[in-house]
N, C-alpha and C positions, 0 to 999 in steps of 0.2 A: 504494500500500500504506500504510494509517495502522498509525500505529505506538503501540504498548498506551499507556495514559493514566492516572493515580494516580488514587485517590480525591480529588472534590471537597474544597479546601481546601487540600491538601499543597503546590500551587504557589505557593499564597501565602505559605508559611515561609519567614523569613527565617531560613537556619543559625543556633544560634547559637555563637559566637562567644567564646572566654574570653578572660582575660586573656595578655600577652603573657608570656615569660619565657627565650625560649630564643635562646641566642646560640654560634657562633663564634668569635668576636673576642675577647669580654671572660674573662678570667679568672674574675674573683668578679661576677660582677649580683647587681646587691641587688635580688634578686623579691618585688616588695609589690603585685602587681597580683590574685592569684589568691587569698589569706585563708590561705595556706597558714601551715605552723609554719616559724620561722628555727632553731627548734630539734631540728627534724626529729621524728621519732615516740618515744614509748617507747620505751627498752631493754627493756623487758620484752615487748614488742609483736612487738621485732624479734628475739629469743633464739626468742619461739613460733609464729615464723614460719618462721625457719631449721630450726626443731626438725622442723617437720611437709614438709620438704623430700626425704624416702624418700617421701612418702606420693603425690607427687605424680601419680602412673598410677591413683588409687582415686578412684569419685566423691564430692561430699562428704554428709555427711547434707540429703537436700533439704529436713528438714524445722527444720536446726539447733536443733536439739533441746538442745543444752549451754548452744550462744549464746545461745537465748532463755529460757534458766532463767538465766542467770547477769542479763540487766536483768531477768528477772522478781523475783529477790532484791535487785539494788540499789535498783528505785525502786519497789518493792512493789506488783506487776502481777502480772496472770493471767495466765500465761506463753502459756495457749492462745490470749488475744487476740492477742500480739505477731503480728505478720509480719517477716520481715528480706528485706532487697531489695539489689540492686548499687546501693549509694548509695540514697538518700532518693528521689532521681530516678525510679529505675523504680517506686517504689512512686506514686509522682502518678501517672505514667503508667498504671500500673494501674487505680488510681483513675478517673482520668477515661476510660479505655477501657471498664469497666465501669458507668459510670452517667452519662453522657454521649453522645450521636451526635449526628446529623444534626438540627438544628430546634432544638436543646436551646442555653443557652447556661451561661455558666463564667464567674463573676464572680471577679477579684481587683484588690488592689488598685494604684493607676494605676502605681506604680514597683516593684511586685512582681519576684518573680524572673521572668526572661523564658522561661524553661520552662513558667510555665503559659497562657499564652494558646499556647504550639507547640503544648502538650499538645489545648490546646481545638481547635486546627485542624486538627490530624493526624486526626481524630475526627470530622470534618465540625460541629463546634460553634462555635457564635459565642462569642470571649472579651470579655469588658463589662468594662472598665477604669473603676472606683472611682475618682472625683477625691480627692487627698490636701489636707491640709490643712498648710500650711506642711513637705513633705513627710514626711507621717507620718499612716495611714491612719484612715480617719475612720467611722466606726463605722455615722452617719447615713448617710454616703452611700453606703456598703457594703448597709445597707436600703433603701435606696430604690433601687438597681439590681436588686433581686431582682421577679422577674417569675414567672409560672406554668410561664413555659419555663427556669427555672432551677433546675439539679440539682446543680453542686456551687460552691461558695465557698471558694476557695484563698488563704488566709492568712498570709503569713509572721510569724511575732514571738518574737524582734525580725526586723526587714526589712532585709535587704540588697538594695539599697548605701546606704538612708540612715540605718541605724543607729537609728531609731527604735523604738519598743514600745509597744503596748498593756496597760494595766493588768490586774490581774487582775479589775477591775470592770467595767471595759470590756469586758470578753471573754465575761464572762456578761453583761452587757446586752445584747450580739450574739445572741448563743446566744436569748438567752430570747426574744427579738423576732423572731429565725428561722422562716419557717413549716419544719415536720416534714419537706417535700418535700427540702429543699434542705442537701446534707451539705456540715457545716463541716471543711476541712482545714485543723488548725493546724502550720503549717510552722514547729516549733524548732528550726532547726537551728546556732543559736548559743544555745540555752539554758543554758550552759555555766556563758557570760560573764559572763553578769546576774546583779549583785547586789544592785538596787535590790527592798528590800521589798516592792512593791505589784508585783511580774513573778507569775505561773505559766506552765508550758509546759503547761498544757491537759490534764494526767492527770485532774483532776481534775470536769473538764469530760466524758470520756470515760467516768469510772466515772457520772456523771449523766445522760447521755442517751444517744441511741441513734443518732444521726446525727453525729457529734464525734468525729475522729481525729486524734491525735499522730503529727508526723512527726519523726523525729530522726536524726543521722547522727554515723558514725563518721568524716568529713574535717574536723573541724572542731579543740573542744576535744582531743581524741583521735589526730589528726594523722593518718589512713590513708588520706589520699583518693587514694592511688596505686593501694587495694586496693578502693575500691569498693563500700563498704558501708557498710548503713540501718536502719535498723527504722524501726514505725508500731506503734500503741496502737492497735486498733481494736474498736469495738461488736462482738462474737462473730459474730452475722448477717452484717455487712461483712466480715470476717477469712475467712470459710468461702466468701465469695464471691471475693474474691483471691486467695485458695489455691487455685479451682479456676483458675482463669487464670494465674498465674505459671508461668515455667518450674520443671523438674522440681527440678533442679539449679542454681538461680540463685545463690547464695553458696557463693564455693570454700573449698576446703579451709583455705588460707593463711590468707584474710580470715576465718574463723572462728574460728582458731584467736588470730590476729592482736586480734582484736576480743575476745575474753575476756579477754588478759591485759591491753590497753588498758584496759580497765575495771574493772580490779584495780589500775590503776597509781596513785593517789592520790597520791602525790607528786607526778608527773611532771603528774598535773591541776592541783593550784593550783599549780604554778611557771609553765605553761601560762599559768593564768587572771592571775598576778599579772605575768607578762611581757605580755598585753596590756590589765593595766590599767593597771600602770605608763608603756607607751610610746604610749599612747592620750590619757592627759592630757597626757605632754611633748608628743606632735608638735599635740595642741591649745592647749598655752599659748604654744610657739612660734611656729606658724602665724600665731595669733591675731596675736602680735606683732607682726607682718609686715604685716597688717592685713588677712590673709584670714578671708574667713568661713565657719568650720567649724561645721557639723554637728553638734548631739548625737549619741552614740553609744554603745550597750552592749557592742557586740563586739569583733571583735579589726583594727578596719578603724576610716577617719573618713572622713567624705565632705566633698569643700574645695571651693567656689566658688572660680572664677577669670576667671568671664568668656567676652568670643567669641574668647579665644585658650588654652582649655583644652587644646585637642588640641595646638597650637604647640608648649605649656608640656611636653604629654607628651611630644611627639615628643623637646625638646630632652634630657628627663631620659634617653631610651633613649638616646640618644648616649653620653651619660654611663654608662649601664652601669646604669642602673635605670628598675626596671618599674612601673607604678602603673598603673589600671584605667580604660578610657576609657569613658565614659559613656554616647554617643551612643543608646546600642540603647535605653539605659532614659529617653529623652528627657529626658538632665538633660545637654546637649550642654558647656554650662557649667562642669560639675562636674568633680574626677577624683575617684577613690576609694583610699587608701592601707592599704594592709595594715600592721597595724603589726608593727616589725622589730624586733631585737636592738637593745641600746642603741646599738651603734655602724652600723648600717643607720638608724636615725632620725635619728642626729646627721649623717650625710649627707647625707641628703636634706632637712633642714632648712639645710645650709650650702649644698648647690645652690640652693633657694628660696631665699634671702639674695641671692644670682648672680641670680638671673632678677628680683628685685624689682627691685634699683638698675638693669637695664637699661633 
């Protein structure tokens, strides 16, 4: 008796895999492996959360209709483009299930998020991995992997785990060298952070052409990744084609509600933004000190060279009661990746690094 068989491709996913965090043993772990907040969410996030906690037996509007009028007023968008999704996540995923299969391939770049080549393979599509340039994606070579059999280009910026970013001239040089065939997905999902002048997260790219989508989430700046929610900016035509494939009811009630007042909360954003810009330069001049080499980076994380005993180094700080981000899957084996923490979450895990240098 043989026994049912997946679609072509699926066996070859490797799960993936997050950051570690969760323990027994230790009282407080300082969690810097996952990009989370050490500040936890909005109060305001969390009052419209509890609020909408009677409501919970009612489906919620499938079309979140509030949600997507309230980013359509902050970042001054056509509310009908928006889509909203469980995380940024499902909406790639849609993405590539609608305009991707079998024969087709899916280019991003070589240390991209590792969602999107799963996404290419669940789908029966080849994913073409982009060589980086001193890790940080490279615009020519992102062109020159595009083929006749490639339909979508999935771009993060900035990119996690190396913290790198494409300019905003870079990004329409992309765009414009692009043939028509092939949809650009720009993954901001740290557009938060970046405050260097010459950044865009790609609105602007979308209201111009017709294959060019924004991706953005509410786990990041915004702090809700418990709740699971996304939007994208998409060309009208794109947008009506993901609406007919999305589930009904895909964004709950909570996270709806959750995510409005998140995006009212302006305070709680640049104490956010200035907590990891301030603990981003300290855990880099410290590091640095020590005479590791760190990573440029605009988000709320630094990527640190350590050598063939990166994993040793992680394993020993989990002992210790802290988490940081092991790199293997995104072939930077070398690497780890650190979330940056509260001031006193930083100055720990810099006095452990102190510990592991002199040994």
């Amino acid at each position: 008796m043989s026994l049912p068989l997946p679609k072509p491709g699926i066996l070859e996913i490797k799960p993936y895999i997050g950051g570690e965090g969760r323990t027994e043993s230790i009282k407080r772990p300082v969690r810097l492996a996952s990009n989370e907040n050490p500040l936890g969410c909005s109060p305001k996030a969390r009052d419209a959360y509890l609020k909408v906690a009677s409501e919970l037996h009612r489906y919620p509007d499938g079309a979140a209709a509030d949600l997507r009028a309230a980013l359509a007023c902050e970042y001054d968008m056509d509310a009908n483009r928006i889509v909203c999704g469980s995380g940024s996540d499902e909406l790639i995923t849609l993405i590539v299930r609608s305009y991707a299969g079998a024969g087709d391939e899916v280019i991003y770049s070589e240390h991209g998020f590792l969602m999107y080549p799963i996404n290419a393979k669940a789908v029966g599509a080849m994913p073409v991995a982009a060589p980086e340039i001193n890790l940080r994606s490279d615009i020519n070579a992102l062109l020159r992997a595009v083929t006749p059999k490639t339909k979508i280009m999935l771009l993060a910026n900035p990119n996690n785990p190396t913290g790198s970013y494409l300019t905003k001239t870079e990004l329409r040089v992309l765009r414009e060298k692009l043939p028509e065939h092939v949809i650009l997905v720009i993954d901001s999902a740290y557009a938060e952070f970046v405050e260097e002048k010459d950044y865009e997260d790609g609105r602007a790219l979308v209201n111009a052409y017709p294959n060019v989508i924004m991706l953005r989430t509410f786990s990041k700046i915004h702090w809700l990744a418990g709740l699971r929610l996304g939007w994208g900016y998409f060309p009208s035509d794109i947008a009506d084609v993901i609406n007919r494939i999305r589930t009904a009811f895909n964004v709950s009630v909570p996270a709806q509600a959750a995510g409005i007042a998140a995006l009212a909360d302006k305070e709680f954003i640049q104490k956010s933004r200035v907590l990891a810009r301030d603990g981003r330069a300290f855990l880099r001049e410290k590091l640095q000190g020590l005479g590791l080499n760190v990573y440029p980076s605009v988000g709320n994380f630094i990527l640190v060279e350590f050598g063939p005993k990166a994993e040793d180094i992680r394993l020993a700080l989990k002992d210790k009661g802290i988490y940081v981000r092991q790199m293997g899957a995104y072939n930077l084996p070398h690497c780890l990746r650190i979330t940056v923490g509260t001031a006193e979450d930083n100055e720990k895990v810099v006095n452990e690094f102190k510990n592991i240098v002199k040994k």
